[in-house]
N, C-alpha and C positions, 0 to 999 in steps of 0.2 A: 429028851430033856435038853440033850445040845441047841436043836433046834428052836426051840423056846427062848434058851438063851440069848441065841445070836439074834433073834428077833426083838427081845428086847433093850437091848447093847445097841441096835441100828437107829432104836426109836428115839434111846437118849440123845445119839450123836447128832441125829436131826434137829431135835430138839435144841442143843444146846448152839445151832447153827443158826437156826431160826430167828434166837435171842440176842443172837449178838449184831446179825443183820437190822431187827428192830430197830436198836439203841442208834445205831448208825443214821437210822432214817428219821428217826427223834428229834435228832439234836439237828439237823439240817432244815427241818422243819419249822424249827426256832427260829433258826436265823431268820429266815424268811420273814416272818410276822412280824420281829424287830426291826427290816430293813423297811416293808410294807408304812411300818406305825409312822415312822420317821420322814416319809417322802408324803404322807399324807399331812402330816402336821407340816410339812414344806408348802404343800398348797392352801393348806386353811388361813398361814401366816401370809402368804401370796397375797391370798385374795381379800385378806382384809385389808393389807396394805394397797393394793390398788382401787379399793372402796372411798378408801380416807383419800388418798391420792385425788380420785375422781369430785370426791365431796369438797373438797379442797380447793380444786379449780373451780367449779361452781360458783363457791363462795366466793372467791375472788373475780372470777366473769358477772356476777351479779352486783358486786360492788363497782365495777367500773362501768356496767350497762347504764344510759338514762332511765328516767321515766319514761313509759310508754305512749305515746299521743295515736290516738285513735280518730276516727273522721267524726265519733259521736261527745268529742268535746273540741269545741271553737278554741284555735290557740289563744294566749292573752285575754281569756272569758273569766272572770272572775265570780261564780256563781251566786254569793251570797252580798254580793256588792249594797251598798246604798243607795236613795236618792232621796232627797231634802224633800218633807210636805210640802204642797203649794194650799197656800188658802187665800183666801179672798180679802178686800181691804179691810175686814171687819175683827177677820181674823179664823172667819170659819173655813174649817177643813173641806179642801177641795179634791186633794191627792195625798194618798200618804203609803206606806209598804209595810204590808203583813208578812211574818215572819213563817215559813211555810219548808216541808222536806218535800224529797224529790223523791226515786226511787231508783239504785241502779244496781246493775249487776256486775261480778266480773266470770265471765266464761266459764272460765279455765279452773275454776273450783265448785262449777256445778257438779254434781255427780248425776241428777235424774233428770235431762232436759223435760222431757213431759211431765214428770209429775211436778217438778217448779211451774211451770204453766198453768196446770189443771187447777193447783193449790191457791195463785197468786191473781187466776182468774172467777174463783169464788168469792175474792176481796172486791175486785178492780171490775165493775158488767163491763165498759165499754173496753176490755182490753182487746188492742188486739194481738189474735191469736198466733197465726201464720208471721208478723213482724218480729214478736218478742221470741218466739221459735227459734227463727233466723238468728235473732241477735244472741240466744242464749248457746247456739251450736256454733259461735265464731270462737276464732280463738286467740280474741284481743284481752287486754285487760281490763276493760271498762265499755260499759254499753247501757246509755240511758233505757229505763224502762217504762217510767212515767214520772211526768214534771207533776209539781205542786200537789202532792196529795195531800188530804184531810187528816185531821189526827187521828181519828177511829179510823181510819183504813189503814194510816201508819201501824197502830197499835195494832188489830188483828192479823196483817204482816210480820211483824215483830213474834207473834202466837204461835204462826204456822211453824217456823226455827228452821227457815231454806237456806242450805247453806250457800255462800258467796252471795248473798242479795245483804245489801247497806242501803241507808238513807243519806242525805246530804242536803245540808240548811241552805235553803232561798230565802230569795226575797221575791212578792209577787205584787205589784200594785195596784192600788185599791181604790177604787173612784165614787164615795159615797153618793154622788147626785146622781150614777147613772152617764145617759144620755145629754143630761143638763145643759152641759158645757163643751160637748166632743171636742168640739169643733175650736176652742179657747185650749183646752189643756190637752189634747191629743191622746196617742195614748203610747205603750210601751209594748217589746217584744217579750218573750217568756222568756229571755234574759235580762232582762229591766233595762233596756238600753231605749231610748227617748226613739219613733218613729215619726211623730209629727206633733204640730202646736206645737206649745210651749216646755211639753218634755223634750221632745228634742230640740228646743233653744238652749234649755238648760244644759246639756251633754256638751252643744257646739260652745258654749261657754265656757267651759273644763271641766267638767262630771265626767266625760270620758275618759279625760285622761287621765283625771284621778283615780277613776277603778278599773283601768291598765294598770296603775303602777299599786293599786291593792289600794290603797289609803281611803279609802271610804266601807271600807268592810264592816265596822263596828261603829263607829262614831258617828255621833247624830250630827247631822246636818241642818246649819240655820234654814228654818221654812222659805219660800220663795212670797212676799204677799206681790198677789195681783192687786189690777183696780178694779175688776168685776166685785159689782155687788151682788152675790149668790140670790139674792131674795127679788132684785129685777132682772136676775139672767132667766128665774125658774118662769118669772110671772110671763117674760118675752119668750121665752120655750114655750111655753103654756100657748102665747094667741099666735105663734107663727103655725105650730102644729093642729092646731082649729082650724087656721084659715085654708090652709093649704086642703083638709079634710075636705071642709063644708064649701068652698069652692071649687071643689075640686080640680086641683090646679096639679102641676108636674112638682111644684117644688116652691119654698115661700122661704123669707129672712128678713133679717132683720136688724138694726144697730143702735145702743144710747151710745151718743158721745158728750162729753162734757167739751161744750163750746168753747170756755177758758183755758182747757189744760190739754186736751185733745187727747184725755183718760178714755179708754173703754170703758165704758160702766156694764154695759151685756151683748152680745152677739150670740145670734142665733142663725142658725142655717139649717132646713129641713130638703127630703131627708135626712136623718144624719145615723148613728149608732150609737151603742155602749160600750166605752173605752174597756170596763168589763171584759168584753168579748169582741174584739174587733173585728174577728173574722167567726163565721159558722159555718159546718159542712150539712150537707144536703144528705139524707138520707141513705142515698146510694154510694155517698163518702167523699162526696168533690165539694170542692169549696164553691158557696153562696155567693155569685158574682153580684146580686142585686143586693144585696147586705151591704158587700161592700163597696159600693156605689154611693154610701152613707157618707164614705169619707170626705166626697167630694165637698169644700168648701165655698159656698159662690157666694161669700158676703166680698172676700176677701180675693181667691182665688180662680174667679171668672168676670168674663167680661161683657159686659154689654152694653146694646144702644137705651139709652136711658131714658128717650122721647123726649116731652117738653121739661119737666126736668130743667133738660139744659136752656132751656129759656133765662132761668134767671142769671145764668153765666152772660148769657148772650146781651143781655140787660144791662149788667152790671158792668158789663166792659164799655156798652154806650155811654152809659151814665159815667162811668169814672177817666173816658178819653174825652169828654165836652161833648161826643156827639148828638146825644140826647138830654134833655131835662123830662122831668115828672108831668110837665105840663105839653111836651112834644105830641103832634099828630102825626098820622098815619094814615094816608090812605087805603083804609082796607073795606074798598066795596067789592061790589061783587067780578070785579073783571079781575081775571085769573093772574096772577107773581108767574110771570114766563124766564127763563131763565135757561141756555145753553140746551132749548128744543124741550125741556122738560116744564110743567106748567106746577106751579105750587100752590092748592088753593086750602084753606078754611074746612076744619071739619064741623066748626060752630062757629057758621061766619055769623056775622051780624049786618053785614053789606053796606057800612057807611065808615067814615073815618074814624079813628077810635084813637084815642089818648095814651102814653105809657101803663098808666093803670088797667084801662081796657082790654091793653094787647094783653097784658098779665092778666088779669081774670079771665078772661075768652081764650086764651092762650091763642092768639092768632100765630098761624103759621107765616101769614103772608106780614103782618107786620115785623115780627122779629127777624126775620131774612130780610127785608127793608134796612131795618137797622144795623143788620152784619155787615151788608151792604159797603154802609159809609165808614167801614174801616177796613184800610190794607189789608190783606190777606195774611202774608208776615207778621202783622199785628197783632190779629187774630188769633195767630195758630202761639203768637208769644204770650199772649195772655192766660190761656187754657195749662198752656205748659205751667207759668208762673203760679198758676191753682193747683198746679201737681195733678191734672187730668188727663195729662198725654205721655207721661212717664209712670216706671214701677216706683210705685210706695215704698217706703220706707217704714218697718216697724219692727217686730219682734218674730212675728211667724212669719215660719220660712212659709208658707204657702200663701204665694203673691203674685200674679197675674202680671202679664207686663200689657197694657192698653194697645188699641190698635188703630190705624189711624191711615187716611190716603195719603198715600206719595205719588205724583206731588199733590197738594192742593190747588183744586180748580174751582174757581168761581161759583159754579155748581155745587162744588162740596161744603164751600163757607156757606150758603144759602143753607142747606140741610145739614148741616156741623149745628147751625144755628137753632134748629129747635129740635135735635136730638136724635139725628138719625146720620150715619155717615162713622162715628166714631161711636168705638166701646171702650166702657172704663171701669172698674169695678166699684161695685156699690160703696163700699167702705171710701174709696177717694173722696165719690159723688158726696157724704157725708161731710166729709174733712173740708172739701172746699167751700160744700153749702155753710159749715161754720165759720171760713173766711169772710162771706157773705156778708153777718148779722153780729161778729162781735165784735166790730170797730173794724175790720178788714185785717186780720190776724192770721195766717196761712202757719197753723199748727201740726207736725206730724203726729199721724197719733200713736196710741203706745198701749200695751197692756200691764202696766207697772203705773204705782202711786209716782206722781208728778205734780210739786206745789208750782202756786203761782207764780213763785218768784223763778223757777226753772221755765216753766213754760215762757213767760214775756223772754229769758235768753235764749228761747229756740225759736222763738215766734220770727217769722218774716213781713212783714206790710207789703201786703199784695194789692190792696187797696184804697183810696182812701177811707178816712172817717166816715165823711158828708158821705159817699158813697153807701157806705156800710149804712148808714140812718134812712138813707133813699130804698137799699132794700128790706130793711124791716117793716117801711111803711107798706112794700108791695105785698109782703109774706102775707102782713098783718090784712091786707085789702083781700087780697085772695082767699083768704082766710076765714074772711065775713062774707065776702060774696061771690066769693069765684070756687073753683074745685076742690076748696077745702072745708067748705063748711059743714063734709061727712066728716072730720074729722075734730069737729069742734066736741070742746071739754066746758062745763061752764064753771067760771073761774079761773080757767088759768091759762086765757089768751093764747091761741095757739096759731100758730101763722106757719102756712107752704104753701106748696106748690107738687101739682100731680106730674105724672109720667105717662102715657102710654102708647109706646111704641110696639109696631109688627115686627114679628120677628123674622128674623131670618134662616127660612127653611131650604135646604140644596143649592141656597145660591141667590133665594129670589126669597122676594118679602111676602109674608104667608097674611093671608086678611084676616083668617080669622083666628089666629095666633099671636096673643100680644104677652108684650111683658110691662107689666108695669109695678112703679112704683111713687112714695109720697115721701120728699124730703121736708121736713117742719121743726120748726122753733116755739120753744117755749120757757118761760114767758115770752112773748115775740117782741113787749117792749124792751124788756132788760134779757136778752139769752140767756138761758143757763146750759138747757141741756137740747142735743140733734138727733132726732129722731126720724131713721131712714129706712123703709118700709118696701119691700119687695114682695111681690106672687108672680111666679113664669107659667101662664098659659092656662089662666083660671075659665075653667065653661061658666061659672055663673058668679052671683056676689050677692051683693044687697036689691033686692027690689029687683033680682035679674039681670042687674049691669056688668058686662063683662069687662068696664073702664076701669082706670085707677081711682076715681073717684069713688065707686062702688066695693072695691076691691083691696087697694094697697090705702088708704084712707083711712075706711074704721077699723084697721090691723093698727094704725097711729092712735086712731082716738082710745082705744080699748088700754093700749100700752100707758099712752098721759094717765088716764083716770086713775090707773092699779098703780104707776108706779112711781106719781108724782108725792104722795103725799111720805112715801120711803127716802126719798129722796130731798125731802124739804123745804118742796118748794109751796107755799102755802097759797092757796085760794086767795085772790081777789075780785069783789062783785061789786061794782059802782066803778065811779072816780077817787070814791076814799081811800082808807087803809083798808089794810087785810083784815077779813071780820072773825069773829071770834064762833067758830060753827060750832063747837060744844061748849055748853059749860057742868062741867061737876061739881 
């Protein structure tokens, strides 16, 4: 029984050892967890204060960063800029800007480069794929993705809900004729900035720098009027792009100018393009070099020999220095115009002496070099200048040839100066001075802007005289009934010139069966009103198979008179009487 006892007397004491040791390890335990909570809640306060901290400088590093400028926006571009419609004297719309969005992205808020791709190329077929990729994996803030889209392809964009893709409002300009005019109103970049013609005269006028400094953003701009009349520029588009077809010739053009004001009325130049689309890529995705080849201007902008043509210069300067009268001979038989080893003879001699009229209807070579003949050289070469033939023009388009001419002149070159071979000039001069010719002797520059008569007589210069001027309308008018213009007769409304047709010059050397020609003419040829100057470079065939001016750059005149005289108002006269009354209702 003792034993029992002391056995359970040992177990209490254990026991109550046991308990006291617990409690010890308890409270120790405590502390812990307390000390634990407290250094945890030290780092959670930490780190939220260094969150704010960080957030903090952010905000203040992004308020002092600029704007981001990227290589896919021009500095000083202002996208949605203006430009003033241009229309015609009438008042019809020739230019004007549709109000159009673009499409861009910014990177750095894309989240699914490809699936933004796959999504935004189910809108857009021609997108491409591999560029927009590229631009959507940079890490700029801004990166065009496509200019000027449609409103349903904006809208079904808008559908898709991609995020970081925005629109941005353009401007895109709009050239209802087309092709019409290229070559008059030029056309514009896919930032509306003026490239050529008379968009870009407008810019170098200050359209540029108005929308550098934003001010044309919004506010409409007075129209620009031209003097092209839309309705004889379409009809001269019309027969230059025929003749050029059914002649098949390299290239054809063409000009009205109003003899008293030295207005453009139309100019045409083929090939040419649509301001629309100035440039096209080819298939394989390179740019259409023969498209734009279109641009090339050569009413205005090239230059050439303009053959006999220049006869009537050559004429006119006899006549207006005393050397010649109307009634002057010439010996032009059949023995060859020799001259510094070279022989000048007749491609339609007539082989006897012939009269100023004569040499102008036959267009003798050897008579007009006779005539050059008996005036100084210096003279000569001052008189051409004094026509504005041997210097660059003066007008409105910047696209303006400068003429070309030997230095120095030799005896030899006044000879062939003299019926059109030797010097180039561009056809629009050839125009200008033929109108000094026939409306009293008036050397008007010309212009593509409305110009009254009272401005014009302050610009006009007298290059020749009167008498002069009445001595060449009688030749227009002679050659006109019986010399090389009578393809290009209208009946009724008296039409008087004179042909061109000169070889051209191929590597260096004059190519025979290569010509250029063209037909300067007045009408009415008694009273001038309006000059009408006619070009085709390197026609294989023509009328009746003539590869001359007379076959050639002629009825591209006569076609133009018929369609565009009666727009123009000039009325029909048949007799000696008054103008007859062709309708009655």
């Amino acid at each position: 029984m003792q034993l029992i006892s002391r056995v359970f007397s040992a177990r209490s004491r254990s026991h109550f050892a046991v308990r006291k040791s617990g409690s010890t390890a308890f409270k120790g335990a405590a502390q812990l967890r307390r000390k634990q909570a407290k250094q945890r809640l030290a780092i959670l306060a930490s780190g939220f204060l260094v969150a704010y901290v960080v957030i903090g400088a952010r905000l203040a590093q992004y308020g002092m960063t600029e704007d981001i400028t990227t290589g896919s926006i021009p500095e000083n571009t202002n996208p949605v800029a203006s430009r003033p419609d241009i229309v015609d004297r009438n008042g019809a719309l020739l230019a004007t800007d549709l109000n159009m969005v673009s499409l861009y992205a910014e990177p750095r808020r894309i989240v699914d480069v490809d699936e933004a791709v796959e999504k935004l190329a189910s809108v857009i077929p021609d997108l491409d794929w591999t560029d927009v990729h590229k631009k959507l994996k940079s890490r700029t803030g801004f990166q065009w993705l496509k200019r000027q889209l449609t409103p349903r392809q904006q809208a079904r964009i808008m559908a898709l809900g991609i995020p970081g893709i925005g629109f941005r409002p353009e401007k895109r300009r709009f050239y209802p004729g087309g092709s019409t005019a290229a070559h008059i109103l030029g056309h514009v970049n896919i930032d509306n900035q003026g490239l050529a013609g008379i968009e870009r005269y407008i810019d170098q006028q200050g359209v540029a720098a108005l929308r550098a400094a934003g001010l044309t953003s919004d506010g409409p701009l007075q129209p620009v009027k031209l003097s092209i009349d839309i309705r004889v520029q379409n009809i001269v588009h019309q027969i230059v792009t025929q003749a050029m077809h059914d002649d098949q010739a390299e290239a054809a053009g063409a000009v009205v100018l109003d003899a008293n004001t030295g207005e453009v009325i139309a100019m045409a130049s083929v090939p040419d393009y649509d301001p629309n689309e100035p440039s096209r890529l080819l298939p394989d995705g390179t740019v259409d070099k023969e498209y734009e080849k279109g641009w090339f201007n050569r009413i205005t902008n090239a230059t050439f020999e303009m053959g006999s043509t220049f006869k009537s210069f050559t004429l006119a300067m006899g006549l207006d220095m005393g050397k010649i009268t109307l009634n002057t001979v010439i010996d032009a038989t059949s023995k060859p115009f020799r001259m510094s080893g070279f022989t000048i003879h007749d491609e339609h001699g007539q082989y006897r002496p012939l009269n100023v009229p004569e040499i102008f209807q036959y267009s003798s070579n050897i008579g007009t070099a006779t005539i050059a003949t008996r005036v100084p050289i210096p003279d000569h070469q001052a008189f051409l200048t004094k026509l504005g033939l041997l210097t660059k023009m003066t007008t409105e388009l910047p696209e303006v040839a400068t003429p070309t001419q030997p230095h120095p002149w030799r005896a030899i070159n006044q000879a062939t100066i003299s019926f059109g071979h030797g010097v180039a000039t561009t056809p629009m001069q050839t125009a200008v001075a033929g109108a000094a010719l026939i409306n009293g002797g008036k050397l008007i520059e010309p212009t593509f802007f409305p110009r009254s008569q009272a401005e014009a007589d302050a610009l006009a210069t007298q290059v020749i005289k009167p008498s002069t001027s009445a001595d060449m309308r009688f030749l227009f008018h002679w050659n006109g009934v019986k010399g090389s213009g009578r393809n290009a007769l209208v009946p009724g409304y008296n039409i008087g010139g004179k042909t061109g047709t000169a070889d051209k010059v191929v590597n260096g050397r004059y190519a025979q069966h290569q010509n250029f020609n063209d037909f300067l003419a007045g009408f009415p040829i008694d009273h001038p009103r309006y000059i009408v100057l006619t070009t085709i470079d390197s026609p294989q065939t023509g009328e009746k198979g003539g590869r001359l001016a007379a076959y050639t750059a002629a009825p591209m005149a006569r076609e133009i008179v018929s369609r565009t005289a009666p727009l123009l108002g000039v009325q029909p006269k048949f007799g000696d009487g008054e103008p007859q009354l062709v309708a009655n209702y």
